[in-house]
C-alpha positions as CSV (number, residue, x, y, z in Angstrom):
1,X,67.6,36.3,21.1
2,X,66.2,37.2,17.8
3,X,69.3,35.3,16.0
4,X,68.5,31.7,18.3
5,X,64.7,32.1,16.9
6,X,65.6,32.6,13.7
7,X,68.4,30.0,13.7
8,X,65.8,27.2,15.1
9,X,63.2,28.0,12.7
10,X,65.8,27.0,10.1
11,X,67.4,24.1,11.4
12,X,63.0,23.5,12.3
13,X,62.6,23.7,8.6
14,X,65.9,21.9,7.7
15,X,65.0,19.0,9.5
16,X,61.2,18.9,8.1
17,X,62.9,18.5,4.7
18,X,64.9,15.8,5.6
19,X,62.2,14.0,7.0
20,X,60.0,14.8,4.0
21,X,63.2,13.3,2.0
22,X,63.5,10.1,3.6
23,X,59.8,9.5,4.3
24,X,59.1,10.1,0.7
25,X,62.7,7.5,-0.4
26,X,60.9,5.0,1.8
27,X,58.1,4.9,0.1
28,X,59.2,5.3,-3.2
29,X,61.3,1.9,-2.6
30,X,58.4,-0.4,-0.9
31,X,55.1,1.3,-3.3
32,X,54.3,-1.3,-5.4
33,X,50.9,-1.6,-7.4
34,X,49.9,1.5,-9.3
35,X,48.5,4.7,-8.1
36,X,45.5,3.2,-5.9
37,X,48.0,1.3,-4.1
38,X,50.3,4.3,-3.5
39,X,47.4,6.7,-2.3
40,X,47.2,3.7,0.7
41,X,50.4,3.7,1.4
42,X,50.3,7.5,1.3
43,X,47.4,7.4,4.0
44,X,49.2,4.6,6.3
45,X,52.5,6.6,6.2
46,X,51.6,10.5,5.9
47,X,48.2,10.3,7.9
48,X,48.2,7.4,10.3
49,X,51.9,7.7,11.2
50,X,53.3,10.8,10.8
51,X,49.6,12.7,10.9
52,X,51.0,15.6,8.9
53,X,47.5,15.8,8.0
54,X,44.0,14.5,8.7
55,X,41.7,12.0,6.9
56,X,39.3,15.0,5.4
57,X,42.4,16.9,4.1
58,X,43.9,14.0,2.4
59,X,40.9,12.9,0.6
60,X,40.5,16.7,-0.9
61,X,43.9,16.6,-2.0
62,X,43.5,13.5,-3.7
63,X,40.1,15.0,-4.8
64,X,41.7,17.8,-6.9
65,X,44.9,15.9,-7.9
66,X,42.2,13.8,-9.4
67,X,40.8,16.5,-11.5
68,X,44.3,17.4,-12.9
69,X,46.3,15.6,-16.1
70,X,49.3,13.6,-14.7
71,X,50.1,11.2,-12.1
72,X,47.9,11.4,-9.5
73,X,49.6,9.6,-6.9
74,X,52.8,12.2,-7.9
75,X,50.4,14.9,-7.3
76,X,49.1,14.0,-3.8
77,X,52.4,13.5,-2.7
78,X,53.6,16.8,-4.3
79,X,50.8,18.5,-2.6
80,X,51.6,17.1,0.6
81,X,55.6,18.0,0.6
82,X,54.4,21.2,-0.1
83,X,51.8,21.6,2.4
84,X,54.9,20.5,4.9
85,X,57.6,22.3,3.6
86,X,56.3,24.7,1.0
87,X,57.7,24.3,-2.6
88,X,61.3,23.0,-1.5
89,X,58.9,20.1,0.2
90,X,57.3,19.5,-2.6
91,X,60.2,18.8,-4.8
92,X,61.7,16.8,-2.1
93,X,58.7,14.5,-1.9
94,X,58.6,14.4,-5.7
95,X,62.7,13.1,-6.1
96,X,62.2,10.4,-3.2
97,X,59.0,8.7,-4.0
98,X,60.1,8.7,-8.2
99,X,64.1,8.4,-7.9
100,X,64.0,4.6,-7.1
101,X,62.1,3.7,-10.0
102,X,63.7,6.2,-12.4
103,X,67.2,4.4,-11.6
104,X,66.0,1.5,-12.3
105,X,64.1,2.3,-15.8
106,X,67.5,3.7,-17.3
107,X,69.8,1.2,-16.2
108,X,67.2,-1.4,-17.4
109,X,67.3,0.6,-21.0
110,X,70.9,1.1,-20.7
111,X,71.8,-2.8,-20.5
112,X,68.8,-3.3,-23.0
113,X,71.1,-1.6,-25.4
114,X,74.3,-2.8,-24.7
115,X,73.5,-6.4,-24.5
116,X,71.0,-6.4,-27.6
117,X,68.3,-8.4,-25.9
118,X,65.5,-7.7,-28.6
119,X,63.6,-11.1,-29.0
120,X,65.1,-13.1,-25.8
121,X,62.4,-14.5,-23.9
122,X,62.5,-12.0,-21.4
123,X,61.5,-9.3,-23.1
124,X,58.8,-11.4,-25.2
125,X,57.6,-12.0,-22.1
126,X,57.4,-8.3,-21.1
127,X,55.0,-7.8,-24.4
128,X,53.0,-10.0,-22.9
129,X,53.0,-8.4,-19.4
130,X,52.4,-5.4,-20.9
131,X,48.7,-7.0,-22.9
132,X,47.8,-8.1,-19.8
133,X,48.1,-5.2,-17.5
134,X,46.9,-2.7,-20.0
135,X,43.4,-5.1,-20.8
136,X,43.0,-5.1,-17.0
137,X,43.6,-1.2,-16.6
138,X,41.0,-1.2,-19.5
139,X,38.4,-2.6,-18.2
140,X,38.8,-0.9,-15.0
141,X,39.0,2.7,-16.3
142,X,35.8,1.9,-18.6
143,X,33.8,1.0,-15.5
144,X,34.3,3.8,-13.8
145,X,34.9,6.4,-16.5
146,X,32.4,5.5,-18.6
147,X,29.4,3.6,-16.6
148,X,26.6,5.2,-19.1
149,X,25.9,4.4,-22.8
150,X,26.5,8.1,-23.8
151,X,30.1,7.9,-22.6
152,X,30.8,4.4,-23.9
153,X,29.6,6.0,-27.4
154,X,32.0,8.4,-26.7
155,X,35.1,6.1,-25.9
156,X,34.0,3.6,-29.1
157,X,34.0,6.7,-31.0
158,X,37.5,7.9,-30.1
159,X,39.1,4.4,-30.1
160,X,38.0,4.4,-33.8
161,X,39.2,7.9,-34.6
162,X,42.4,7.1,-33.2
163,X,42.8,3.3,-35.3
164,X,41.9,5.1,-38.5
165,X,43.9,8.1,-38.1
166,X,46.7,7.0,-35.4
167,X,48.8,10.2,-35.0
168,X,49.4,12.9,-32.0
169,X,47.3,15.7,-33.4
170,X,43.9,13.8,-34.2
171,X,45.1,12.1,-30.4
172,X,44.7,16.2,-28.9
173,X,41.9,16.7,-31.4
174,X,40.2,13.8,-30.1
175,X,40.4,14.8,-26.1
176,X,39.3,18.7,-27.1
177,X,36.1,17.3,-28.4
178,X,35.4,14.7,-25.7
179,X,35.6,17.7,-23.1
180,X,33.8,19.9,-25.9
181,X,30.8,17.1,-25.9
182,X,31.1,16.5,-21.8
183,X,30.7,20.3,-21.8
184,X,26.8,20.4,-23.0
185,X,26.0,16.8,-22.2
186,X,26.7,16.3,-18.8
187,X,26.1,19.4,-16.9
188,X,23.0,17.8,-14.9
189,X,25.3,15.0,-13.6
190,X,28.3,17.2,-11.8
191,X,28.9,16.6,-8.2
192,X,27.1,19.6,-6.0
193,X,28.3,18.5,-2.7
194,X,32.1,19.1,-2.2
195,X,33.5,20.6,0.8
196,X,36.1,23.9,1.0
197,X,39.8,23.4,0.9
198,X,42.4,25.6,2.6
199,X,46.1,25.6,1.4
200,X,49.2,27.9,2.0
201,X,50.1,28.6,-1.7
202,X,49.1,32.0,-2.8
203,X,46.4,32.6,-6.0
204,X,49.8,35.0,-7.3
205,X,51.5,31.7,-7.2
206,X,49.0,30.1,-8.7
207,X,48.8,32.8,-11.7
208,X,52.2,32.4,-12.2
209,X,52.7,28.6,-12.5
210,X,49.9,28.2,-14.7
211,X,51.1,31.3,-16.8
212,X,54.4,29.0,-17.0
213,X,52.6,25.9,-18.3
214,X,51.0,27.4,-20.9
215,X,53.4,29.8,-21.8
216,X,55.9,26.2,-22.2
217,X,53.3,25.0,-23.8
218,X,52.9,27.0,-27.0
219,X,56.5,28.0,-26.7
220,X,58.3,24.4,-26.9
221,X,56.9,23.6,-30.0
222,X,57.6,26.7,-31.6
223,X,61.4,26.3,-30.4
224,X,61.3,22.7,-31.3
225,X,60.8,23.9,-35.6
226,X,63.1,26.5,-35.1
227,X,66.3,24.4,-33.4
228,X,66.4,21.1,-34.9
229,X,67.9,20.0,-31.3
230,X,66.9,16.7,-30.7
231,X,67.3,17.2,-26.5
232,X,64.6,20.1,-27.4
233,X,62.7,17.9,-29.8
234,X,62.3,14.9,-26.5
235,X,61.9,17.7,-23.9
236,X,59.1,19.5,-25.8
237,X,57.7,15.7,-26.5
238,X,57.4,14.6,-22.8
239,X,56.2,17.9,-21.5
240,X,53.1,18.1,-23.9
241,X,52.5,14.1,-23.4
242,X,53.3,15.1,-19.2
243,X,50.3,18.3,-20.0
244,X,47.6,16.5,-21.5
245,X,47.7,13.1,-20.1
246,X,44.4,12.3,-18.0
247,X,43.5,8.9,-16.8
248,X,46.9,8.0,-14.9
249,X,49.8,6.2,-15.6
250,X,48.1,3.4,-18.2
251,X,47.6,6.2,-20.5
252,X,51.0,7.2,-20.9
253,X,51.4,4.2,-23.0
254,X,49.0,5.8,-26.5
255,X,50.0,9.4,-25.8
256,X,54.0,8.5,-26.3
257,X,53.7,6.1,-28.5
258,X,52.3,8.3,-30.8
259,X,54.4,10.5,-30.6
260,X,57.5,8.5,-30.8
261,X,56.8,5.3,-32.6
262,X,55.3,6.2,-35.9
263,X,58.6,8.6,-36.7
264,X,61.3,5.9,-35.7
265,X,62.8,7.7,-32.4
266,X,62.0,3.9,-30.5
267,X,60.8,0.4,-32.0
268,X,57.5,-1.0,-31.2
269,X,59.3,-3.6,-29.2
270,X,61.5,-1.3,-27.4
271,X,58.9,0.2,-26.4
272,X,56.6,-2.7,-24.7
273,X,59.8,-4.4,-23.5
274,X,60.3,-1.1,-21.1
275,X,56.1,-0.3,-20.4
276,X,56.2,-4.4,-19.3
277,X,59.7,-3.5,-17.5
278,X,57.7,-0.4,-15.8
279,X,55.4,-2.5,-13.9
280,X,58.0,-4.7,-11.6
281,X,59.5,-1.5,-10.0
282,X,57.4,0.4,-7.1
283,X,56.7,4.2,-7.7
284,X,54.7,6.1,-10.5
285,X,54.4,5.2,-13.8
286,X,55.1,7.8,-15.8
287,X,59.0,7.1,-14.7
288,X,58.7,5.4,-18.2
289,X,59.7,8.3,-19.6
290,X,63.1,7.8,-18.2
291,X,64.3,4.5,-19.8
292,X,61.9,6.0,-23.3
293,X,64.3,9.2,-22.9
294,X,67.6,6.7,-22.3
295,X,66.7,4.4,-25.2
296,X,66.5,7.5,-27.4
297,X,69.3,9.8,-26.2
298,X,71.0,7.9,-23.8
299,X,71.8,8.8,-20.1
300,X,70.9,12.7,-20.6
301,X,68.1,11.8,-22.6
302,X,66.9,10.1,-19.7
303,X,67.0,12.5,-17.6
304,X,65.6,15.1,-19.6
305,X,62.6,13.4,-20.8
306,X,61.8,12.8,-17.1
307,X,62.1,16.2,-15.9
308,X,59.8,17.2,-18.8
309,X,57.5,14.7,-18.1
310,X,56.9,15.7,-14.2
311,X,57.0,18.8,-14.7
312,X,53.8,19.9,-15.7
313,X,52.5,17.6,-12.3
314,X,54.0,20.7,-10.4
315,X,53.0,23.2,-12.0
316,X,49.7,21.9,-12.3
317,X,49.9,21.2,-8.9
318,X,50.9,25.1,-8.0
319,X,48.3,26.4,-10.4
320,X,45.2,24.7,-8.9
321,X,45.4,23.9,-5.1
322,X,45.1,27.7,-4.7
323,X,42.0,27.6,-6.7
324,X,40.4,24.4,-5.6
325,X,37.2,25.6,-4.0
326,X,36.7,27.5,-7.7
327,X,37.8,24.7,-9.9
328,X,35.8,21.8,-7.4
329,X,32.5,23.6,-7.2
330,X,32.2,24.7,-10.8
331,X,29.6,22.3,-13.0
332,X,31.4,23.2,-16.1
333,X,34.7,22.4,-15.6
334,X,33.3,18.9,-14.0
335,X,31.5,18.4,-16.9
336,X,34.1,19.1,-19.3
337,X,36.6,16.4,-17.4
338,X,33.8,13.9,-17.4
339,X,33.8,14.3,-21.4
340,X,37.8,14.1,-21.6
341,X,37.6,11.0,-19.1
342,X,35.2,9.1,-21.4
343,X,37.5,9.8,-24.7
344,X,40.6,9.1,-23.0
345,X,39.8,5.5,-22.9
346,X,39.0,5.4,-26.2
347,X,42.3,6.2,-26.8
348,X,43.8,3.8,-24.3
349,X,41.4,1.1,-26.1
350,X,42.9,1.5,-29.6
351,X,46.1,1.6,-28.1
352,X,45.2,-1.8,-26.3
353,X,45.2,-3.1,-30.3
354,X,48.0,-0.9,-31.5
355,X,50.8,-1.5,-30.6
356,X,50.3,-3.9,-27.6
357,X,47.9,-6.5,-28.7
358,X,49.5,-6.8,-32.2
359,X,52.6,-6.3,-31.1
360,X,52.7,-8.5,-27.8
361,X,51.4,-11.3,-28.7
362,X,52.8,-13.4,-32.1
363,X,51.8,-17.1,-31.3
364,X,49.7,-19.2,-29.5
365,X,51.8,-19.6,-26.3
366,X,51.8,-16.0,-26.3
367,X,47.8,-15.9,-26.3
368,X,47.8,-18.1,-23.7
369,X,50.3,-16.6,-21.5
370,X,48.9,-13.2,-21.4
371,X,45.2,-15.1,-20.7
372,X,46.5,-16.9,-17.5
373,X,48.2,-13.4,-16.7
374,X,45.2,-11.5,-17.0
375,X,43.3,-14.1,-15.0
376,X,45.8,-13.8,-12.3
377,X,45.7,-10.0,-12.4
378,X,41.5,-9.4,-12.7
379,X,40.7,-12.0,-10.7
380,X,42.8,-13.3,-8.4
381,X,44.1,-10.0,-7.3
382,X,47.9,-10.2,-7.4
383,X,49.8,-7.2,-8.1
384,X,51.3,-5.6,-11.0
385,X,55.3,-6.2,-10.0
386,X,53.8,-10.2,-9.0
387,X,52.8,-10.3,-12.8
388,X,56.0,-9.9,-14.2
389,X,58.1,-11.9,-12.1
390,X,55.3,-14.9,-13.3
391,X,55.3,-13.9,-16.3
392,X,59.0,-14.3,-17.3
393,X,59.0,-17.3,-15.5
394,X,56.3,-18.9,-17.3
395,X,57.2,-17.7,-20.3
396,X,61.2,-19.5,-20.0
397,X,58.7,-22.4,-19.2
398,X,57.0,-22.9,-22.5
399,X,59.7,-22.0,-24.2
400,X,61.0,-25.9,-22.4
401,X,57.8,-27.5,-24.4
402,X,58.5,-29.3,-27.3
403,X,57.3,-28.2,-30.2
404,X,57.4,-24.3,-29.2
């Protein structure tokens, strides 16, 4: 008797994974339009449909993957394979929902490669994508991340640290002092009212994973100087990039690029070509990271720097859900986040200049393009993937006028 229970529990548990498996593939292959988008379809799919879990326990989800660096979107769906199906879930949610678009990314930088399409119109016309999107993620993450004059000091202050001194370290040194400043400035202005959270992982768990990421953290680099390996050098490159990135996908773009641009490991125009690339397929963003990884190092390369990148998302993930009430109700650490917020799109404004403003856009067609692109994107609502299907297509078009 004790044998059948046991042997249903398993095939129970089996066949939650599965379901956690394909639920998560599905959406991974229909989830266009960035991470507001996703956390919709997460709601319709997860909540509404499969009601794994109520309305109150999927906002607090989203609530602390919202205070933590990464992908947010990732995160919630992380935290909800795990609440299903406990870690295994977790990574089961993780591989459907980012497999599509990492498939996608490499074999888009493998055939950027092999058929040597730097400068065809296409990829011009990614550039220009790639101004457009990131203006309008721009304006949106200043309204809401810095709606006061103290924190639009703060972001004007960090874009110009970073256009003056444009490298990683000053990038770090920038978001430290931003949380620094947050720390004594806006204490009065924390959120008091936030309800408990219960979840399944254990605080020993949590101990340990966040042990992990910071152990990783000072570890990598120190391995990275020793080994001159260059799979160490681009896994040691995404995971501090994947550890430090707070904003959402959009800010990827300044925290690689410095990191990867300025020492000749990808060309400014490899670069944009794959960021524009990023926003036609459906999943997270950060699955940049895999054609950035195959451009560099191939296939493996790939591979690699995506594992680092989303890696830190789960241990994050592991580290704080069993702290949330702690981490939630604490003014400090709410302050603090509201200071890293404010500098982080500082960052993502200089970056807006270099390298995608001056490196998208070289005539007037260009200018143009990514104007009617924007407008199309700000105002008239259409999504990201819409973009850069129009995009290319308008941009073959003037290429047809005479005289351009």
């Amino acid at each position: 008797m004790a044998d059948n229970t046991s042997s249903n529990n398993n095939n129970h548990s089996r066949g939650n994974l599965i379901e956690i498996l394909l639920t998560s593939l599905r959406l991974g292959l229909t989830s266009f339009g960035g991470p507001v988008a996703h956390l919709a379809y997460f709601k319709e799919e997860y909540v509404n449909k499969k009601k794994w879990l109520d309305d109150k326990l999927y906002a607090d989800i989203i609530a602390v993957c919202q205070f933590l660096p990464g992908p947010a979107s990732s995160q919630v769906g992380i935290s909800i394979g795990m609440l299903r199906g406990g870690i295994a879930g977790g990574v089961l949610s993780f591989l459907g929902f980012t497999l599509p678009s990492v498939l996608v990314l490499i074999i888009f930088a493998l055939l950027y490669q092999t058929l040597d399409l730097e400068g065809a119109v296409f990829i011009n016309s990614l550039k220009v994508v790639a101004v457009a999107v990131v203006l309008h993620a721009l304006l949106g993450m200043g309204k809401n991340l810095t709606p006061d004059i103290p924190r639009m000091m703060m972001a004007i202050a960090a874009a110009g640290l970073m256009l003056i001194y444009p490298n990683a370290w000053i990038q770090i040194l920038t978001i430290l002092l931003g949380g620094l400043i947050g720390y004594f400035l806006f204490k009065n202005k924390a959120e008091n009212k936030l309800t408990d959270f219960k979840f399944n992982l254990t605080r020993k768990i949590g101990i340990i994973s966040f042990s992990t990421l910071i152990g990783l953290l000072i570890l990598l680099p120190l391995l990275s100087s020793l080994f001159d390996n260059q799979y160490l050098n681009l896994f040691d490159i995404f995971f501090r990039v994947g550890s430090i990135v707070f904003g959402g996908g959009h800010v990827v773009l300044p925290m690689i690029e410095r990191e990867v641009v300025p020492i000749g490991l990808i060309s400014a125009d490899e670069f944009l070509a794959g960021y524009g690339m990023a926003q036609a397929v459906p999943g997270p963003l950060f699955t940049f990271a895999s054609y950035l990884g195959t451009v560099m190092l191939g296939t493996t390369g790939g591979i690699i720097a995506t594992v680092a990148m989303f890696l830190p998302s789960f241990l994050m993930v592991m580290s704080a859900l069993p702290f949330l009430n702690l981490l939630r109700g604490n003014k400090n650490f709410q302050s603090v986040l509201m200071g890293v917020n404010a500098t982080v799109v500082g960052i993502l404004l200089a970056a807006f200049y270099d390298p995608v403003f001056i490196s998208g856009i070289d005539t007037g067609s260009d200018f143009f393009l990514a104007l009617l692109l924007f407008f199309l994107l700000y105002k008239m609502k259409i999504p990201a993937w819409m973009i850069v299907i129009l995009g290319v297509a308008v941009g073959y078009l003037l290429q047809l006028l005479p005289g351009v």
